[in-house]
C-alpha positions as CSV (number, residue, x, y, z in Angstrom):
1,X,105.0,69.7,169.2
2,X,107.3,71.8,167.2
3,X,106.5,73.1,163.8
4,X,108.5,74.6,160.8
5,X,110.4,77.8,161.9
6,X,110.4,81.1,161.4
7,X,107.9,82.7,160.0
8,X,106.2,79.7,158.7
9,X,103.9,79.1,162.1
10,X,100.5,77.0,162.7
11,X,97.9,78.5,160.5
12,X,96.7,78.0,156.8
13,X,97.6,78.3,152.9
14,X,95.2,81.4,151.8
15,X,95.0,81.8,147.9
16,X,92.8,84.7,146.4
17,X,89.9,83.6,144.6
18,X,89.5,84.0,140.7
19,X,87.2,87.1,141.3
20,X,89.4,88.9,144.2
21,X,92.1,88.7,141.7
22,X,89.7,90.1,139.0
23,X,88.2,93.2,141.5
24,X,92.4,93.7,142.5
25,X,93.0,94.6,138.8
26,X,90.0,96.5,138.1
27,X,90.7,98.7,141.0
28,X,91.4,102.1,139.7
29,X,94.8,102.9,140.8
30,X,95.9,106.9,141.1
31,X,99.3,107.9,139.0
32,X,100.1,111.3,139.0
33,X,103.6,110.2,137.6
34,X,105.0,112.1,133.9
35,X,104.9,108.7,132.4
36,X,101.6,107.4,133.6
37,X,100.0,108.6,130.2
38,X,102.6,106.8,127.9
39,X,102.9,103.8,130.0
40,X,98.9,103.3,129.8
41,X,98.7,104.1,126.1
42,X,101.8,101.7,125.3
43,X,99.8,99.1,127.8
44,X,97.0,99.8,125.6
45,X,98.4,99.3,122.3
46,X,100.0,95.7,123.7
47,X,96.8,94.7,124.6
48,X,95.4,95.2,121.5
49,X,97.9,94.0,119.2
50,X,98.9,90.7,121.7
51,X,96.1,89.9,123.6
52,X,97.0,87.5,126.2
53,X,95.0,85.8,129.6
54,X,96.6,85.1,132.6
55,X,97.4,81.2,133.1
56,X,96.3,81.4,136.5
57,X,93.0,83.8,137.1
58,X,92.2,84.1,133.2
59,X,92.6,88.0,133.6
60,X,93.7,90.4,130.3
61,X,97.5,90.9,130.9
62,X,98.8,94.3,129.7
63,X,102.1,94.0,130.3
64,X,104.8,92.2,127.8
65,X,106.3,89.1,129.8
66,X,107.8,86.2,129.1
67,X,105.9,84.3,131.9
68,X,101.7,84.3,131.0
69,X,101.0,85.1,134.9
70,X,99.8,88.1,136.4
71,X,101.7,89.5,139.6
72,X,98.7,89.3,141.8
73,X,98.7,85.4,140.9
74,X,102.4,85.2,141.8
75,X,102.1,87.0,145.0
76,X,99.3,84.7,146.0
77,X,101.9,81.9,146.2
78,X,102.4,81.6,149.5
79,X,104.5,79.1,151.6
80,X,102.9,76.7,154.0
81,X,101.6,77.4,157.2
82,X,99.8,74.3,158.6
83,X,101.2,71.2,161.2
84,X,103.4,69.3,159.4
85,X,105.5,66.2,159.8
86,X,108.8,66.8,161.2
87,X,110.1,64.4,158.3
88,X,107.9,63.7,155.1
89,X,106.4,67.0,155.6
90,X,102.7,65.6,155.3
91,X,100.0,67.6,157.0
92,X,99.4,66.5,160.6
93,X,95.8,65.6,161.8
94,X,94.1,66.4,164.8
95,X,94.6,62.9,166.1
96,X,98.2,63.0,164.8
97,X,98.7,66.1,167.0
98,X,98.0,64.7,170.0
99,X,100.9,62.0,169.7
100,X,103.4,64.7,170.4
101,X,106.1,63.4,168.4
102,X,105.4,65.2,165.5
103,X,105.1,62.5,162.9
104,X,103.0,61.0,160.6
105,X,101.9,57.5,160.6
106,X,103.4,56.9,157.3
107,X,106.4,57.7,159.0
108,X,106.1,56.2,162.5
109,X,105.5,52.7,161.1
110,X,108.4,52.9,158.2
111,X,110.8,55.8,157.8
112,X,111.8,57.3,154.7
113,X,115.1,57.0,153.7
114,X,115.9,60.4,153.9
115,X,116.6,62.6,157.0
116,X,113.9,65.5,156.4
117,X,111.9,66.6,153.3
118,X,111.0,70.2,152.5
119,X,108.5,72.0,150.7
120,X,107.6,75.8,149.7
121,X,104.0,75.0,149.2
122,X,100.8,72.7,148.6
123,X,100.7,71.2,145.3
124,X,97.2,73.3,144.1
125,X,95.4,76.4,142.8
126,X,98.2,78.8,141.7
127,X,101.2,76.9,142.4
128,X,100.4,73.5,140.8
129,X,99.2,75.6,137.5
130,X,102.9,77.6,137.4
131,X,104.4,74.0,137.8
132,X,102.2,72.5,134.8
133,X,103.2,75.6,132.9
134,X,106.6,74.2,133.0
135,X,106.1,70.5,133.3
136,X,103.7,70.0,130.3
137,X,103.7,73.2,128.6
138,X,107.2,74.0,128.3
139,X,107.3,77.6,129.1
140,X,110.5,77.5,130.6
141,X,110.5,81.2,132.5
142,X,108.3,79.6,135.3
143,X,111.6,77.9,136.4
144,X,112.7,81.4,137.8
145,X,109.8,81.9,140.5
146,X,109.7,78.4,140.8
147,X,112.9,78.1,142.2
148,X,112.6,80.8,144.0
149,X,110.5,79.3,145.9
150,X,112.3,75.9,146.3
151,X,115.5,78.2,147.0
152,X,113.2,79.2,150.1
153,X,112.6,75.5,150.9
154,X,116.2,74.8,150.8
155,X,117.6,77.3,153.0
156,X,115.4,75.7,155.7
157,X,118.0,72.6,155.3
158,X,121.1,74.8,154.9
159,X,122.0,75.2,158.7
160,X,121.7,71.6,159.5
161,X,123.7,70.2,156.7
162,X,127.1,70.4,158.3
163,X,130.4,71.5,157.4
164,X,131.5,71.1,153.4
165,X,129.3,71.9,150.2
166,X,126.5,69.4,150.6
167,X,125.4,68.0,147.0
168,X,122.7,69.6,145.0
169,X,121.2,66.9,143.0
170,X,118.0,67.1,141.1
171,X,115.8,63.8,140.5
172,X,116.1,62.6,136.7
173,X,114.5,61.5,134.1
174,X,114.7,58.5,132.1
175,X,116.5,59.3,129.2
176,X,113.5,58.3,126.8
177,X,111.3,60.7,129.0
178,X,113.6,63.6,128.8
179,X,113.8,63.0,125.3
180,X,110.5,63.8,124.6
181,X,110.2,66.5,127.0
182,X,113.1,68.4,125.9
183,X,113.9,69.1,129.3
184,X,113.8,67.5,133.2
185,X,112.3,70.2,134.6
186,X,114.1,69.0,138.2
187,X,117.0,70.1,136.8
188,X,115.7,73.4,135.6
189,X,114.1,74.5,138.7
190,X,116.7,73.1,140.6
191,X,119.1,75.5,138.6
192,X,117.4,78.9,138.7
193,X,117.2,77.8,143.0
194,X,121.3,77.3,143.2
195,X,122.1,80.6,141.6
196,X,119.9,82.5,144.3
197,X,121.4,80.0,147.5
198,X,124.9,80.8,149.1
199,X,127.9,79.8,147.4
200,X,127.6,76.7,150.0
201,X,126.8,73.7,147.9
202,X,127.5,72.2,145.0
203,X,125.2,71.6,142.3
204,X,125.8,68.0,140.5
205,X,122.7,67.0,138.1
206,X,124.4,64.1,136.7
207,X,125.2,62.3,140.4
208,X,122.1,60.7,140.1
209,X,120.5,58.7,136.9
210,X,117.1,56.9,136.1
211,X,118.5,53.6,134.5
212,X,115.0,52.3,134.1
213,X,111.5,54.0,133.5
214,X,108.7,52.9,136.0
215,X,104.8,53.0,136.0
216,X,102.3,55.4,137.7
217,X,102.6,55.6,141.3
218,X,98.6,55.8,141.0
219,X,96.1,53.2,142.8
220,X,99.5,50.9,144.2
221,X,99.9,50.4,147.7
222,X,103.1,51.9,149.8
223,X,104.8,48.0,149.3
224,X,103.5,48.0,145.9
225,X,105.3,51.6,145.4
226,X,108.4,50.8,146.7
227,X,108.9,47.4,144.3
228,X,107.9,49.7,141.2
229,X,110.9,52.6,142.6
230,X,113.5,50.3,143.5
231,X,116.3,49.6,140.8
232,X,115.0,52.9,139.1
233,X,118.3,54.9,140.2
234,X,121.9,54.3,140.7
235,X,124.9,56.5,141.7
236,X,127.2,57.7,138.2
237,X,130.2,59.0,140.8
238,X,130.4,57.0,144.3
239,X,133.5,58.4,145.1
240,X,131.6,62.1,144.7
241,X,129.6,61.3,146.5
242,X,131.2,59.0,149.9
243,X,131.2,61.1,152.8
244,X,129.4,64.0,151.5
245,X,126.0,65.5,152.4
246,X,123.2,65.3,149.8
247,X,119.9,67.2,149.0
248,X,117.6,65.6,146.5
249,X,115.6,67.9,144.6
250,X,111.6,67.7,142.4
251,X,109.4,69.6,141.5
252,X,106.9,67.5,143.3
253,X,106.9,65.3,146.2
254,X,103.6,63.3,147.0
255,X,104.0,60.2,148.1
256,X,107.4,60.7,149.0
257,X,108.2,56.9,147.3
258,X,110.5,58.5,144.7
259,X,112.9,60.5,147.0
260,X,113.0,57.9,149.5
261,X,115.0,55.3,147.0
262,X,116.8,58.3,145.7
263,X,117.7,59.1,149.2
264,X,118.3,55.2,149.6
265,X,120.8,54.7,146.4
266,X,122.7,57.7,147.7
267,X,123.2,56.2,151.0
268,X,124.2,52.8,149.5
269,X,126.7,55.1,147.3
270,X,128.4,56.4,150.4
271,X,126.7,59.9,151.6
272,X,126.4,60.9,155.1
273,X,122.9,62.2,155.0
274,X,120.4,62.8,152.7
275,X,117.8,65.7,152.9
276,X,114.6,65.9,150.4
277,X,113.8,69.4,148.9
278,X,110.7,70.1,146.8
279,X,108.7,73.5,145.7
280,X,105.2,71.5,146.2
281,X,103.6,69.4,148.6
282,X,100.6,66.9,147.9
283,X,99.0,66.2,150.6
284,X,98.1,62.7,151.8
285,X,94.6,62.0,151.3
286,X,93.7,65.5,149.5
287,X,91.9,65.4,146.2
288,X,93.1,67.3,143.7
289,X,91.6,69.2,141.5
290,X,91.0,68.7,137.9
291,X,93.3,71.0,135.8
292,X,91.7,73.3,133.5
293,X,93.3,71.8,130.2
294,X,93.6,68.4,131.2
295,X,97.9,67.7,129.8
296,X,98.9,65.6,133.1
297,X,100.7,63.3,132.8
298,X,99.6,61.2,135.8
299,X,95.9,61.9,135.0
300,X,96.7,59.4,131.7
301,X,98.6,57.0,133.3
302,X,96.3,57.1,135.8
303,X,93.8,56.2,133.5
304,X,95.8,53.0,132.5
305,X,94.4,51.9,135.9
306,X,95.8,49.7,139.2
307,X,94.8,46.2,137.9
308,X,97.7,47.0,134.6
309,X,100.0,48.0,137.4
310,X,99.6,45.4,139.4
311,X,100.1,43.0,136.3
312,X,102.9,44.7,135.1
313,X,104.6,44.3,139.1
314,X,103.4,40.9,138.9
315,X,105.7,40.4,136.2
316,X,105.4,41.7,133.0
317,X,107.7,44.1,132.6
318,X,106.5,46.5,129.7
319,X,105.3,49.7,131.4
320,X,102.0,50.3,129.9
321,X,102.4,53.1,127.2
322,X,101.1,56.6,127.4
């Protein structure tokens, strides 16, 4: 059984509790420096005058920063260490171990359509809260650690992708989507990742584009999933795009549904191989928590339910509204 390499080994995703975090910053910390004295008074004053909570551990930040997260929260962020599938990149079970072929059964009964999908690390606790920042609260400097992170995912794919610039291409949004948003934050993240990666791709948000918007993933079955994907995407470029090596970027990849048509359209359009990088990883058949302020947008849709899903794959095409 082989497993992700490096230092990324068998083992497990450790994330400091709430109150570790708390007793880390209460910790008295000796500075003998010249500048200790100013630096606490001015860290004083801030705190005073701008008084501010981590968005992560809900701890007093005394710093002035652009991004609401403490360090210690950002440090905590750590990449995956546990058996995963040597394709989708789902955890492995004990059972699923004992195949030997490294897959899931997701994958051994249909493949994806692309060739590998990556991830930094599990879609909860500190990471999934930095992505919401983002995602639903708009504050945009959580792109930089975030694609620091997926920079880190990518690289995994960089020695395998050939000769030639592979294709850097970020999933989109529907137009009417982005609208609203202001931003795809694909494209954001996927940004902020390509200026920290060697000068050995080429980044090209526009290759791909949404052409249709498509209902909640939630409470549909895998055929069910695929018939609400397919159709959402097509190529802008083909000629770009024949012969060369692509990587498919999000934010999130948890069923995997979404990269597999993008990866499927791209092949249709002419590239060799498609890869499948994201900075998190939901699990199959984890529950995720609730999140604190309660702004998903899959938590609404969700709420919509399966039965308006199924009716609207059964033929009526108006995606329930949101």
């Amino acid at each position: 059984m082989r497993t992700r390499s490096g230092a990324r080994g068998v083992g497990r995703v450790v994330f400091s509790s709430r109150e570790t975090l708390k007793r880390k910053r209460r910790e008295p910390r000796a500075d003998t420096s010249v500048s200790a004295a100013p630096r606490l008074f001015l860290q004083s004053i801030f705190s005073v005058l701008f008084p501010s909570d981590c968005k992560i551990c809900r701890t007093p930040l005394n710093n002035i920063a652009r991004l609401p997260v403490c360090r210690e929260c950002l440090d905590a962020i750590t990449p995956l260490r546990v058996p995963q599938c040597l394709i989708c990149g789902d955890r492995l079970r004990s059972a699923q171990l004992l195949m030997g072929d490294g897959l899931c059964v997701n994958c051994r009964e249909c493949r994806p359509d692309f060739e590998r999908a990556v991830s930094f690390g599990e879609y909860r606790d500190g990471l999934r809260t930095l992505i919401h920042l983002l995602k639903y609260e708009a504050v945009i400097p959580a792109r930089s650690p975030l694609g620091r992170m997926l920079a880190e995912a990518i690289s995994e794919l960089l020695p395998g992708a050939g000769e030639g610039k592979p294709l850097l291409v970020p999933v989109p949004l529907h137009r009417s989507r982005r609208r609203s948003r202001g931003f795809n934050q694909a494209e954001l993240i996927a940004r902020a990742a390509f200026r920290r990666l060697p000068h050995k791709l080429e980044f090209a948000p526009g290759i791909l584009v949404r052409r249709r918007e498509t209902i909640s993933q939630v409470g549909l079955s895998r055929e069910e999933r695929i018939q609400n994907m397919r159709g959402a995407f097509h190529v802008s470029d083909r000629g770009r795009v024949k012969g060369r090596n692509v990587i498919v970027v999000d934010d999130v990849m948890t069923t995997g549904t979404t990269l597999s048509e993008c990866a499927r359209v791209l092949r249709q359009a002419g590239a060799a191989k498609v890869w499948a990088a994201t900075v998190a990883r939901a699990f199959h058949g984890v529950e995720l928590p609730e999140f604190a302020e309660s702004r998903e947008e899959e938590e609404v849709e969700a709420a919509v339910g399966a039965a308006s899903a199924r009716t609207v794959l059964a033929g009526d095409t108006t995606p329930a509204s949101v």
